[in-house]
N, C-alpha and C positions, 0 to 999 in steps of 0.2 A: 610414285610421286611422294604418298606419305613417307615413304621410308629415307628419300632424298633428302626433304626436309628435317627430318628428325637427326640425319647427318649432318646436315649445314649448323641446325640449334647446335646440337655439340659443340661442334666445332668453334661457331661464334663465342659458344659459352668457355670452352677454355682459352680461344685468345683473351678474353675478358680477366679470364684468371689469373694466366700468363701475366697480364698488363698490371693487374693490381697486385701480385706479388712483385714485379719488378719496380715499381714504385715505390713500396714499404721497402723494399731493401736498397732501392737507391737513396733513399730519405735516409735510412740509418748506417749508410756507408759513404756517402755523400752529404751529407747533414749538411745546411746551407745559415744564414744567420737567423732566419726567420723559424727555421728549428730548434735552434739554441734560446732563442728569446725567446722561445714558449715556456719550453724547460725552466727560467728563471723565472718565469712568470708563475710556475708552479712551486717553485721555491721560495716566493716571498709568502707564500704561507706557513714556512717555518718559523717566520720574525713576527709571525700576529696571532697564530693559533695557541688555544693551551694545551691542542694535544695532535700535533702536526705530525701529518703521516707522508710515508713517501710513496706516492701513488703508483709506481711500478714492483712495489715488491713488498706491499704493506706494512713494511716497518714500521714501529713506533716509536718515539722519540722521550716521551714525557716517561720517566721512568720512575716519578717521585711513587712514594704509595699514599700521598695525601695531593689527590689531582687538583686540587684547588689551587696550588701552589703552580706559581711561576716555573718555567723549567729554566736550569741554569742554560745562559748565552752562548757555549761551548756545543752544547746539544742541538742547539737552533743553525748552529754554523755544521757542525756535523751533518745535518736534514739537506742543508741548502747546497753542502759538496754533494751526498751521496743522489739528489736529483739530479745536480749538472752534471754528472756523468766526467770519463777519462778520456782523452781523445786516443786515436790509435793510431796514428800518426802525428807526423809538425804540421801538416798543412792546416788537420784539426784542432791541433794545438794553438797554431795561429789562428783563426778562425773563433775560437773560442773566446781566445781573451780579448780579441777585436768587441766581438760582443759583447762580453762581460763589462769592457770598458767604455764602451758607448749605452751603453742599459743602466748604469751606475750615471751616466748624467741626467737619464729620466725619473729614475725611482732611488725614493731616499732609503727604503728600509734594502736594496740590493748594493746601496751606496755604503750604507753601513758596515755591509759584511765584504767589501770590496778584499778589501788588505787579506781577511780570511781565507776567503777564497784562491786568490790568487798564488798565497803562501800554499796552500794545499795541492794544488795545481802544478806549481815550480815540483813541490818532494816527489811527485808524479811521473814528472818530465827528466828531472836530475837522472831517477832509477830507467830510464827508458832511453833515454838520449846525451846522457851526462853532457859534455860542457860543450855537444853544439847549441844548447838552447843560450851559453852566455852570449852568442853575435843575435839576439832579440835583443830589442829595447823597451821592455814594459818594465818602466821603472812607475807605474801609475800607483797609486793608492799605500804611498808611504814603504815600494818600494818591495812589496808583499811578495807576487812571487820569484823574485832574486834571493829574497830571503828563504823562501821555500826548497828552492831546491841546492842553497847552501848548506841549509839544514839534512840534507841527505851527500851533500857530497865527502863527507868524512865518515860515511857507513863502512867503505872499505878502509881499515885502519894500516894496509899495509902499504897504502900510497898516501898517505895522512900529510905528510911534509909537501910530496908534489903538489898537493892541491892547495893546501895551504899558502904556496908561493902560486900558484896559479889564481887563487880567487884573491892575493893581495891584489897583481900584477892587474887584474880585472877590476880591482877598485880603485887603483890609482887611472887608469885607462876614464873610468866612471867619473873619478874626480876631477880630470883634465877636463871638463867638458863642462862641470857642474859642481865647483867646491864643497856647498851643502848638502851635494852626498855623499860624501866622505865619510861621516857617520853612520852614517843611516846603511851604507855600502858595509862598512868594518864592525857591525852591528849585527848583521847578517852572517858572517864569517864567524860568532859567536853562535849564532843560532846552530850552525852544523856543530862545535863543539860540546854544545850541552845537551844535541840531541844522544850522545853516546853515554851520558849517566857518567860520566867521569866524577874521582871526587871532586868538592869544592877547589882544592890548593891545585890540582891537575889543572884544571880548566882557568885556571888562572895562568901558570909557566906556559902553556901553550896561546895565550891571548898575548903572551909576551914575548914570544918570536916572532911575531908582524912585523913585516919589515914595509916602508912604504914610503915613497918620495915627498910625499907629503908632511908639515910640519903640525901636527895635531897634536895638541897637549893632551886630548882626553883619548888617542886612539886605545888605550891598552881599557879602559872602561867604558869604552863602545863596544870592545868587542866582550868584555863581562856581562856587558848590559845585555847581548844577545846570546849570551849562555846561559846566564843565569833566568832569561825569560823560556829558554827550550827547558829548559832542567825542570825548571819549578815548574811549568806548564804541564809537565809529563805525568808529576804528582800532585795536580789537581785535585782527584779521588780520594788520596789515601790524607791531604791536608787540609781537605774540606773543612773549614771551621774549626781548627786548630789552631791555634796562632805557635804556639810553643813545639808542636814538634813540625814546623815548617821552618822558624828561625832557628834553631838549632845549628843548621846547617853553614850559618853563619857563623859560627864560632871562634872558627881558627883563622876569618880574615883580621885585616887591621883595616882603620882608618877610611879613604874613600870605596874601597873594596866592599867593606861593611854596609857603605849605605847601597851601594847600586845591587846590593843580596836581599837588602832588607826589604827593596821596594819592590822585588817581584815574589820575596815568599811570602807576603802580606797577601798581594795583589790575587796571585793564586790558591789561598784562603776561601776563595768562592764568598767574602763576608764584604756589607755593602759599606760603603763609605764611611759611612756617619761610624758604626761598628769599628772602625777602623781608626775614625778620629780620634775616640776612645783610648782605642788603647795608645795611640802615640801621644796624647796627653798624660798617660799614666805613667811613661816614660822620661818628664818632661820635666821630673822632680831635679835631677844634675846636669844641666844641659852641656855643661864643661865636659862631660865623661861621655851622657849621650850624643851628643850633638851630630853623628854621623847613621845610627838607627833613627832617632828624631827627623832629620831630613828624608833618608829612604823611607820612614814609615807614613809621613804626609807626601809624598810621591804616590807611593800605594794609594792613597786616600784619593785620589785625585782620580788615576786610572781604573780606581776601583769605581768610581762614580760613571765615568762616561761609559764604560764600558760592560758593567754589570745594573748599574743601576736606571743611568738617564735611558737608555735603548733595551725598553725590554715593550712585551705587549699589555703590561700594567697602563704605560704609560706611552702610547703611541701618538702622543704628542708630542714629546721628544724629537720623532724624525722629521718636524714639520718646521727648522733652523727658522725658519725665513716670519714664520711667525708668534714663533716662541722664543726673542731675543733676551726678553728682560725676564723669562724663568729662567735661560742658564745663569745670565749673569747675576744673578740671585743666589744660584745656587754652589758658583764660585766664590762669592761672600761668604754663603754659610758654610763651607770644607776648610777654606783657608785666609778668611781674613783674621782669624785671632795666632796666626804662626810662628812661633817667637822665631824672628832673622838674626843673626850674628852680627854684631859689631867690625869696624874695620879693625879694631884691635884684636879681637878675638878671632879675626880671620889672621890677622898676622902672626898671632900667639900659634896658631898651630902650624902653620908654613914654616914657622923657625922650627918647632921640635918633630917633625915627620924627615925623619933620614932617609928613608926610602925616597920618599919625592922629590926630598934636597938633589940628593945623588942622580938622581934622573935628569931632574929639569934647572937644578943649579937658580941662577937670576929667576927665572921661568914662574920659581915654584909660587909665589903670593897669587901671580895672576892666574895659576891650575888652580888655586881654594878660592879664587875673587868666582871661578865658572861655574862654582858647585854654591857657595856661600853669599855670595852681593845682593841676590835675591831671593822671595817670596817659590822657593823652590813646585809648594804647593801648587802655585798660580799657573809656574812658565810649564808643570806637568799637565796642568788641566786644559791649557791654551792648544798645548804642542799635540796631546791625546783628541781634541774636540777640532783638531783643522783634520786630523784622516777621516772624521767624519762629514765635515761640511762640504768638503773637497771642491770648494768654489772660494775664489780668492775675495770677490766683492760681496758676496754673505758676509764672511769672516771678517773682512774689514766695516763691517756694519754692525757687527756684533761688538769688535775693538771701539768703535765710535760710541757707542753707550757704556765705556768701561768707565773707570776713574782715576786721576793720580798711577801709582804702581802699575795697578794691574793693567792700565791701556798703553803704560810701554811695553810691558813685556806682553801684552796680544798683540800690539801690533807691528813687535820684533820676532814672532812666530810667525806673523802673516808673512811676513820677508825670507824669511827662513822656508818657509815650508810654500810658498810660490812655484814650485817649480819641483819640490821632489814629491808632493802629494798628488799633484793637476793630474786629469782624466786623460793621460797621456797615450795616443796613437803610435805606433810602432813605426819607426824611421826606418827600418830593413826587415824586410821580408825575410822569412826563413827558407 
C-alpha cells in the first residue's frame, strides 16, 4: 500500500511538472497581450530610473562614469526595446504593436518612446519578413515603425532601385488615403537611405530619383530630412558634444539642403537646447549668408528640447501634458521667441538667385521658400516634435488655446496636420 502510494505522489508530482512547464512555455510561445503589457510595464522604468536595468539579463544601461548624471534618451529607448523583446512570428508581431498601441493611450512616459519603439520593431520585421509587413497599417506614433523598417529596407544594395520604387509606390498608396502623409511616408524612405552611411551628396542624388504621383514641393527634402536624421543618428557617440565635427558634414550642400543637415547634426550633438541656442545666435552675425544653417540650427534647438531635455527623469513632470500646459508654453517662448524670421523680400531675394529650385519648381519656387521661411521655423519645430508626444488631439489643442498671436497658428496648424498621422491608430488589416 505504501509503495502504491509513493507511486501515485510521483506520478501526481510530474503531471504537476508537466503542467507548469507547459504553461511557461505556452506563455512564451503564445504570449497573449496581458504578457506583453507586463513587459512594458517593466520598461517604463527605463524613462524614470538613473540606473535602469533589464531584468532578464541584468544589463546596464547608465554608462556615464559620473552616475549622478542623467543617461542620455537613446539609452532609455535602448532599455525599453531590449525589454519588449522581438516577436518570432506576424501573428506576434501583430499582437505586439496592438499593445504597444493601446498602452501608449494609458501611460505617458510609454507614449513617449511610442515612435521609438515602434521604428525599432519595423528594422526587426523588415530583416525578418521584408515587405509583407507593408499590407499592416500602423501608421501610429508619427508613423514610427514604417519608418523602421524603411530604414532596413535598402540593407541589400543590389536591389536598391526595386525597392526604392516599391516603397514610393507604398507612399503614394499611403497618400491616397491620407495626404499628410506624404511627408512623413517619403521621410521614411530617407531613413533607409542614410541608414547605409552614404556620403552626404550620395544621399542626396538618390532622394532625387523619387518618383511619386503626388505634387509635393518639399518631397526631395522629406526625403533628406529622413536621411540625414538615420546618418547623423548613427553618429550620435562619435559627435557627442561636438558641434564642428558634426556640421562638417554639411559642407558641400547648398541652400535648403544646408538647413535640413544642419538641424539633425546639431540635434545629434546630444547638447540641450538652450546650448544649442547659443550657438545659433553666434551664427546670426550675417543672416543674408547664414540664413539657411540659422533656421536648421533653431530646428535643432527645438527638437533638441522636447526630446533630450523636457522628457527625461530629471524632470518627470514633463510627461504629465495635461497639467504642465503653461511650463511648455514657457518654454517655447524661452527657445524661440527672439528668432530673427525673413522678410517677404528677402524670402523673394533668394527664390530669384537659387537656380537649382528655379529649374525644378519654375512659378512654384517663392511658394518652396514661403514653406521653409514665412515662419517662426523654431515654433512649427517645437509644435510638430511636442504633438508625437501628446498624441491626443484635444490635449494639444488645449495647449494651442493658451498660445498667443504666431505661435497659436502655427500650433494649431500642427494640430490639423498631425490629427491623423500621429493618433494611437489600430490596425485596419490583420496580417
Amino acid at each position: 500500500m505504501l509503495i502504491k502510494n509513493k507511486i501515485i505522489l510521483i506520478f501526481i508530482t510530474l503531471i504537476m511538472l508537466a503542467s507548469i512547464i507547459t504553461i511557461i512555455t505556452t506563455q512564451s510561445s503564445n504570449p497573449d497581450k496581458k504578457f506583453y503589457k507586463n513587459k512594458l510595464s517593466l520598461a517604463t522604468d527605463c524613462m524614470t530610473s538613473k540606473d535602469p536595468i533589464n531584468p532578464f539579463n541584468s544589463k546596464k544601461y547608465n554608462t556615464n562614469s559620473d552616475r549622478t548624471k542623467d543617461i542620455m534618451p537613446f539609452q532609455r529607448i535602448q532599455c525599453a526595446i531590449d525589454i519588449y523583446g522581438e516577436p518570432k512570428n506576424l501573428n506576434q508581431l501583430n499582437m505586439m504593436i496592438e499593445t504597444l498601441v493601446e498602452y501608449s493611450n494609458d501611460n505617458p512616459y510609454i507614449r513617449n518612446i511610442c515612435h521609438d519603439i515602434l521604428h525599432e520593431m519595423g528594422i526587426k520585421a523588415w530583416n525578418n519578413y521584408q515587405d509583407k509587413i507593408l499590407k499592416t497599417n500602423y501608421y501610429s506614433c508619427g508613423m514610427g515603425f514604417i519608418h523602421g523598417a524603411f530604414s532596413q529596407a535598402f540593407s541589400d544594395k543590389s536591389n536598391q532601385n526595386e525597392n526604392l520604387t516599391l516603397l514610393s509606390e507604398f507612399c503614394d498608396m499611403v497618400s491616397t488615403k491620407d495626404i499628410y502623409k506624404n511627408d512623413s511616408c517619403i521621410h521614411g524612405i530617407g531613413h533607409g537611405i542614410g541608414n547605409n552611411n552614404y556620403p552626404i551628396l550620395k544621399q542626396l542624388e538618390i532622394c532625387e530619383q523619387i518618383k511619386s504621383k503626388f505634387k509635393n514641393l518639399r518631397i526631395i527634402t522629406s526625403c533628406l530630412s529622413g536621411s540625414f536624421n538615420q546618418f547623423f543618428y548613427l553618429k550620435t557617440k562619435t559627435n557627442s558634444g561636438d558641434i564642428q565635427n558634426s556640421v562638417k558634414y554639411c559642407d558641400s550642400l547648398i541652400n535648403t539642403e544646408i538647413l535640413e543637415c544642419y538641424k539633425f547634426a546639431l540635434m545629434y550633438t546630444n547638447l540641450s537646447g538652450k546650448e544649442l541656442k547659443e550657438y545659433c545666435q553666434s551664427i546670426n552675425g550675417d543672416i543674408a549668408y547664414h540664413n539657411y544653417k540659422y533656421y536648421g540650427c533653431y530646428e535643432a534647438v527645438a527638437m533638441s528640447f522636447i526630446h533630450n531635455d523636457l522628457y527625461t527623469s530629471i524632470d518627470p513632470g514633463g510627461y504629465d501634458l495635461t497639467s504642465n500646459v503653461e511650463k511648455i508654453t514657457q518654454h517655447s517662448n524661452n527657445l524661440c521667441g527672439d528668432m530673427s524670421v525673413l522678410t517677404n523680400k528677402e524670402i523673394d531675394d533668394l527664390s530669384k538667385n537659387d537656380e537649382k529650385i528655379k529649374k525644378a519648381f519654375g512659378i512654384e519656387t517663392k511658394r518652396y521658400y514661403q514653406s521653409y521661411f514665412k515662419y517662426n521655423s523654431c515654433l512649427h519645430r517645437f509644435y510638430s516634435e511636442l504633438y508625437e508626444k501628446v498624441l491626443n488631439y484635444d490635449i494639444f489643442k488645449n495647449i494651442c488655446d493658451q498660445t498667443k498671436l504666431e505661435e497659436n497658428i502655427i500650433c494649431n496648424n500642427i494640430a490639423e496636420m498631425s490629427k491623423t498621422l500621429n493618433y494611437l491608430e489600430q490596425p485596419q488589416n490583420k496580417i
